[in-house]
C-alpha positions as CSV (number, residue, x, y, z in Angstrom):
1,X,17.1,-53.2,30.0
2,X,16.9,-54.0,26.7
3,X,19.8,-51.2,24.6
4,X,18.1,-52.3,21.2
5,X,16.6,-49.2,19.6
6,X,14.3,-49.7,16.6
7,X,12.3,-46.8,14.5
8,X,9.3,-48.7,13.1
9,X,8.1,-45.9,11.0
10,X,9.8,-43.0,10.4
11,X,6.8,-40.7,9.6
12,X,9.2,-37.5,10.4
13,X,6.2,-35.7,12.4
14,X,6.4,-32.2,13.7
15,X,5.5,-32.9,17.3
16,X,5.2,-36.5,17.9
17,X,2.8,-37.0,21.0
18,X,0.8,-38.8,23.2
19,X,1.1,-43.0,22.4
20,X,-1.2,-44.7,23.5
21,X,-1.6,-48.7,23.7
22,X,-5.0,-50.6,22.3
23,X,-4.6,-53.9,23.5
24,X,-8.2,-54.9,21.6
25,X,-6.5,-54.0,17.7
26,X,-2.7,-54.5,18.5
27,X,-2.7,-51.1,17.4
28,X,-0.4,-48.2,18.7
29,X,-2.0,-44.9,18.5
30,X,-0.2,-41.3,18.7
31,X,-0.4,-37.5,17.3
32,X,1.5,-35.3,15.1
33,X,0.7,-32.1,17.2
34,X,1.7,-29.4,14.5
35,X,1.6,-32.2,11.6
36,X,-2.1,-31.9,12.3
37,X,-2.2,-36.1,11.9
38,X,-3.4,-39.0,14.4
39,X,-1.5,-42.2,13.7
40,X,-2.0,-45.7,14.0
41,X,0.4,-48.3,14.3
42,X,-0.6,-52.2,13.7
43,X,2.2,-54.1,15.8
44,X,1.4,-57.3,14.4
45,X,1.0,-56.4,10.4
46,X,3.1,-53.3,10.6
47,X,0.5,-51.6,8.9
48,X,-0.1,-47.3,9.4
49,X,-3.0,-45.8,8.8
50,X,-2.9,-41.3,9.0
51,X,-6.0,-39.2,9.9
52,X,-6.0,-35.6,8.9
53,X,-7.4,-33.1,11.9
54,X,-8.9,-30.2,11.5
55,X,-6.9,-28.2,14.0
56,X,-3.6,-29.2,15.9
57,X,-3.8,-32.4,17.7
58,X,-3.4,-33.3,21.3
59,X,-3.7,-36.5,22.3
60,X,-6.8,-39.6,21.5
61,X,-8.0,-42.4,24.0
62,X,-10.9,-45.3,23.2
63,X,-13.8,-44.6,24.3
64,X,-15.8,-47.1,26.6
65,X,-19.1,-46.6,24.2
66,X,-17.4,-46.2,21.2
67,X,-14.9,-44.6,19.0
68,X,-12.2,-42.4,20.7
69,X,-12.2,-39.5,22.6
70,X,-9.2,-36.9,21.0
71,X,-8.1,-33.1,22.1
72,X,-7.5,-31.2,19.6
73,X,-6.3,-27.4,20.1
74,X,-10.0,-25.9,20.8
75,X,-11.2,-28.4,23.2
76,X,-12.4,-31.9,23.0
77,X,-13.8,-34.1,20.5
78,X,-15.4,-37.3,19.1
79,X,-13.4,-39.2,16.6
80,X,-14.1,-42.6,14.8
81,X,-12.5,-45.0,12.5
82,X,-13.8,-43.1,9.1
83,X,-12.1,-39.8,10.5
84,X,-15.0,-38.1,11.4
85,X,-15.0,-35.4,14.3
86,X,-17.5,-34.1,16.9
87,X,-17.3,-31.4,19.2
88,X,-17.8,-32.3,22.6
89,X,-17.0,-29.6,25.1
90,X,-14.7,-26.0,24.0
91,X,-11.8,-25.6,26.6
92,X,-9.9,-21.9,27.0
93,X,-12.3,-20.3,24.8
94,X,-11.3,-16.9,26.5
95,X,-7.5,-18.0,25.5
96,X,-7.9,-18.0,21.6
97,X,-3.9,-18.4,21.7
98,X,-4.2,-21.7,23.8
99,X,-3.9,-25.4,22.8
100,X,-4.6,-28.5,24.5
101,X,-1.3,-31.0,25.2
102,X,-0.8,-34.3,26.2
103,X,-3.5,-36.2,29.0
104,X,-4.3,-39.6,30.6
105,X,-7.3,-41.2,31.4
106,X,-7.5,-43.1,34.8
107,X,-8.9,-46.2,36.5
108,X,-11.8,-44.7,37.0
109,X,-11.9,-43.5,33.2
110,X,-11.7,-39.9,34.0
111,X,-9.7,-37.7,31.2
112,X,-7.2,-35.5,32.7
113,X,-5.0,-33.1,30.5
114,X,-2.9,-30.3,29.9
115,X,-3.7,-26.7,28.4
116,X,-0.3,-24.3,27.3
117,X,0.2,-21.3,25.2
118,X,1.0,-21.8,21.7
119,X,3.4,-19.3,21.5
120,X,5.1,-20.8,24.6
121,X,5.2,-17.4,26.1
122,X,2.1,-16.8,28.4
123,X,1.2,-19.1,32.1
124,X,-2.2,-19.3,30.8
125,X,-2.3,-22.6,30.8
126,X,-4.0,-25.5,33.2
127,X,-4.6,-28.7,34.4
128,X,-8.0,-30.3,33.1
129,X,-10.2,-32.9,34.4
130,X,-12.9,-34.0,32.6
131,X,-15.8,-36.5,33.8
132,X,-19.7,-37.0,33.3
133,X,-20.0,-33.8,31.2
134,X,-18.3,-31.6,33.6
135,X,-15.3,-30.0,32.6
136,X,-12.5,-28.3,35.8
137,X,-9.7,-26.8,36.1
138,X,-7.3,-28.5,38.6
139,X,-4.1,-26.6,39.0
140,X,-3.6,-23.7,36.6
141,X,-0.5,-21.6,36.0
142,X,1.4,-23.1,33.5
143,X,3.4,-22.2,29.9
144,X,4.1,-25.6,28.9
145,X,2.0,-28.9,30.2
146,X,3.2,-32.3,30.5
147,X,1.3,-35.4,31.4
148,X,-0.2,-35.9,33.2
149,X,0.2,-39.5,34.3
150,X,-1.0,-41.6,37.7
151,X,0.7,-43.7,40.0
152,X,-0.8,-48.1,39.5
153,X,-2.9,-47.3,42.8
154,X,-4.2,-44.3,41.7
155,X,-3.4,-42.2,44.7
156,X,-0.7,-40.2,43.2
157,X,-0.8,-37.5,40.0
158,X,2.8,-37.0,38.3
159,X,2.2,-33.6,36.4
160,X,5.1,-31.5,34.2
161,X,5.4,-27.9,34.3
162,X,8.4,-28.4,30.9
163,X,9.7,-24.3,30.9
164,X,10.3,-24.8,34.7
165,X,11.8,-28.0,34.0
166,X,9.7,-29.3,37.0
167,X,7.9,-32.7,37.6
168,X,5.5,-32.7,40.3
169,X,3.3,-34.8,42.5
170,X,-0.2,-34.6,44.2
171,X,-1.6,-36.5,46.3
172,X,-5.5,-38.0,44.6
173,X,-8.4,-38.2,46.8
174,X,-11.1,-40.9,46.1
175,X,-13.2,-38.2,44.8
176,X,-10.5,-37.3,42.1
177,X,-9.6,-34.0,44.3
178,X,-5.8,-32.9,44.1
179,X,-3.7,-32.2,47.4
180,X,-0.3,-31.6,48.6
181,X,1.4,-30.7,45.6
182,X,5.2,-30.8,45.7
183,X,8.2,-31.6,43.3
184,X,9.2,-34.9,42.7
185,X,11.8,-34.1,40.5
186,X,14.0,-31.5,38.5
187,X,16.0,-31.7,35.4
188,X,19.4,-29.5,35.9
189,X,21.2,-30.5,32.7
190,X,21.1,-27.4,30.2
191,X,19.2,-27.6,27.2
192,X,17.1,-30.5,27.9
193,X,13.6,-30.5,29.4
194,X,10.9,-32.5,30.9
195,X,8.4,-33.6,28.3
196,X,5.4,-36.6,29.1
197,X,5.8,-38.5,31.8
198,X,4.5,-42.3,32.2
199,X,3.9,-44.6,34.9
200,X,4.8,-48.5,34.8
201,X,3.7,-51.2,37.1
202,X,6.1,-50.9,39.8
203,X,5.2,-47.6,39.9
204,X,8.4,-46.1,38.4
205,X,7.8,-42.8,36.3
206,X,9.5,-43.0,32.8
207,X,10.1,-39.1,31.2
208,X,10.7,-38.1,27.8
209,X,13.7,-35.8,27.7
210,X,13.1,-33.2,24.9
211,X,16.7,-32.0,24.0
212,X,18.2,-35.1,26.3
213,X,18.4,-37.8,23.4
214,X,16.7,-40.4,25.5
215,X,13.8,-41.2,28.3
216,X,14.8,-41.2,32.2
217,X,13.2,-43.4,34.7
218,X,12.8,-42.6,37.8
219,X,11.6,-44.6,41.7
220,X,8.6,-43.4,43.1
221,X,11.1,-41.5,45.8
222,X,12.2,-39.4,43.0
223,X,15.3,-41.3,42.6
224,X,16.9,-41.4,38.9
225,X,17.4,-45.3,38.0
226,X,17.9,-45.4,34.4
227,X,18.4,-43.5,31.4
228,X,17.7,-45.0,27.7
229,X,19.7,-43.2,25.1
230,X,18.0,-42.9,21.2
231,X,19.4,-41.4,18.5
232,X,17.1,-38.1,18.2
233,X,17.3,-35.4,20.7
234,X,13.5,-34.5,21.0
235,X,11.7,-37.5,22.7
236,X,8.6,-36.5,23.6
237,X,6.6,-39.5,25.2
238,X,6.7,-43.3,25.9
239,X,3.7,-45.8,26.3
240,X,3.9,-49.5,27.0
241,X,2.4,-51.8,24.2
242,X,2.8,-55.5,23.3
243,X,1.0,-58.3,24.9
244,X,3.3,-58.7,27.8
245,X,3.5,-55.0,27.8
246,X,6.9,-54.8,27.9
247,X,7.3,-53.2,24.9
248,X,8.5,-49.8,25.2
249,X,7.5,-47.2,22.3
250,X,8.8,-43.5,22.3
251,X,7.4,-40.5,20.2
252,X,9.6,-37.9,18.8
253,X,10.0,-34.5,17.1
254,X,11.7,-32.8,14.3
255,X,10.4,-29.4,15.3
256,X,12.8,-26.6,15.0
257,X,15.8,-29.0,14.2
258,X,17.8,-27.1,11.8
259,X,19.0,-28.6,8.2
260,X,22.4,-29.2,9.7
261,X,20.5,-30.9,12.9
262,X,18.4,-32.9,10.5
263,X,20.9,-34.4,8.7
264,X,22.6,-35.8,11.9
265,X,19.4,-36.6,12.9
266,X,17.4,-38.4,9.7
267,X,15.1,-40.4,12.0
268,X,13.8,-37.2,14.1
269,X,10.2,-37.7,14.5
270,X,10.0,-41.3,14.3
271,X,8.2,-43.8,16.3
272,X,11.2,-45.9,18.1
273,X,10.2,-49.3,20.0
274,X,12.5,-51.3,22.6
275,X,12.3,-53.9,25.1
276,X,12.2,-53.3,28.6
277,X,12.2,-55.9,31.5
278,X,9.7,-54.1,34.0
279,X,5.2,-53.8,32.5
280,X,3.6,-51.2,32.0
281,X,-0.3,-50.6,32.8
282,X,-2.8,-51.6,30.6
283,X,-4.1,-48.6,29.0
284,X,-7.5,-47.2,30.4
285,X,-10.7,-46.1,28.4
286,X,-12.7,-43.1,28.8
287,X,-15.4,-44.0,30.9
288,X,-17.7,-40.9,29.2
């Protein structure tokens, strides 16, 4: 495990979120959640390109037709290279207060995702699955979502509940049903929480640590294997990028660091980059 830690653009966002890996452009793609910004990051030129949204952002995958699907805090949109952006669907339009967090998209290019309180207050928020023009709520209950993220066969969900500092796991039907939920694992350690989970190739779930300084891995039996320490305490989310996809890149925040906090912390809500010696899964498009 590679203990070389590298910020390749420290764009200071709010809420760092939800990278995401386009193999086809090179090109890492992630959110400023309260910064209200979708960013791209060209591995190969180092170039960044920003895209102002129109309400928070949540999280943006391609798009098998074209363009990229994105969630921002009302529900779910279009969204295309000139920075244009089309309603598709509303989502917890009887919870005003609510905003969509974090998702995946699976083998079969069905969007999953995350719904939480704003306020951070309220367990009005669910689990999301959304496929062919039919939106449904898979497991609701929740303050804060995480995730979520799928296991390389696709039989296994790895969802966070962050405020009960809970990862869990559900079994996946072939139908995309959800069964047998159960925790997988719990973070004990005060002041640090659960944030997006990822799966890698072996089937090992990496976690953000928001408040933990770092990213945990853990076996598919729950076990803790590794920790990778970074020099901001917020990590929010990892996704695996390069062409061997080994290339490990980590989203952070800056949000509610104090000045004092800040100035130990100048990188806070960077994207960081490392190398790693297990693949991750090549990303997966919305299938529509």
């Amino acid at each position: 495990m590679s203990t070389e830690m590298e910020c390749v653009w420290p764009v200071a966002a709010v809420l760092g979120e939800g990278p995401v890996w386009s193999a086809s452009t090179n090109t890492l793609w992630f959110v400023d959640i309260k910064g209200q910004r979708i960013h791209a990051f060209d591995e190969r030129s180092g170039g960044r390109r920003s895209f102002t949204t129109p309400e928070f952002a949540a999280f943006v995958f391609e798009d098998a037709r074209d363009g990229m699907i994105c969630g921002l805090q009302s529900g779910l949109f279009h969204f295309d290279a000139a920075g244009r952006f089309d309603p598709i669907v509303k989502v917890d339009a009887d919870h005003p207060a609510n905003r969509l967090n974090d998702g995946c998209v699976d083998a079969a290019g069905r969007l999953w995702f995350g719904t939480m309180d704003n306020d951070e207050n309220a367990a009005t928020g669910s689990l999301y699955r959304y496929s062919q023009g039919r939106l449904e709520v898979m497991d609701p209950g929740y303050v804060i979502t995480n995730g979520p993220a799928m296991s390389p066969d696709g039989r296994l969900l790895y969802h966070v509940d962050t405020l009960q500092r809970c990862v869990y796991a559900f079994d996946v039907g072939p139908d995309g049903a959800l069964a047998n939920k159960r925790e997988f694992a719990r973070i004990e350690e005060p002041g640090e929480y659960p944030d997006g989970p990822v799966v890698d190739s072996a089937g090992n779930v990496w976690l953000a640590m928001f408040g933990g300084w770092g990213v945990r891995v853990y076996s598919p039996q729950g076990k803790l294997l590794h920790r990778i320490a970074l020099p901001v305490a917020q990590c929010t989310k990892v996704a695996f990028g390069g062409e061997d996809l080994r290339t490990l890149y980590i989203t952070t925040a800056s949000v509610g660091l104090s000045s004092e906090e800040l100035s130990r912390q100048p990188l806070a809500g960077g994207l960081f980059r490392t190398r790693v010696d297990v693949a991750g899964l090549p990303q997966n498009r919305f299938a529509g």
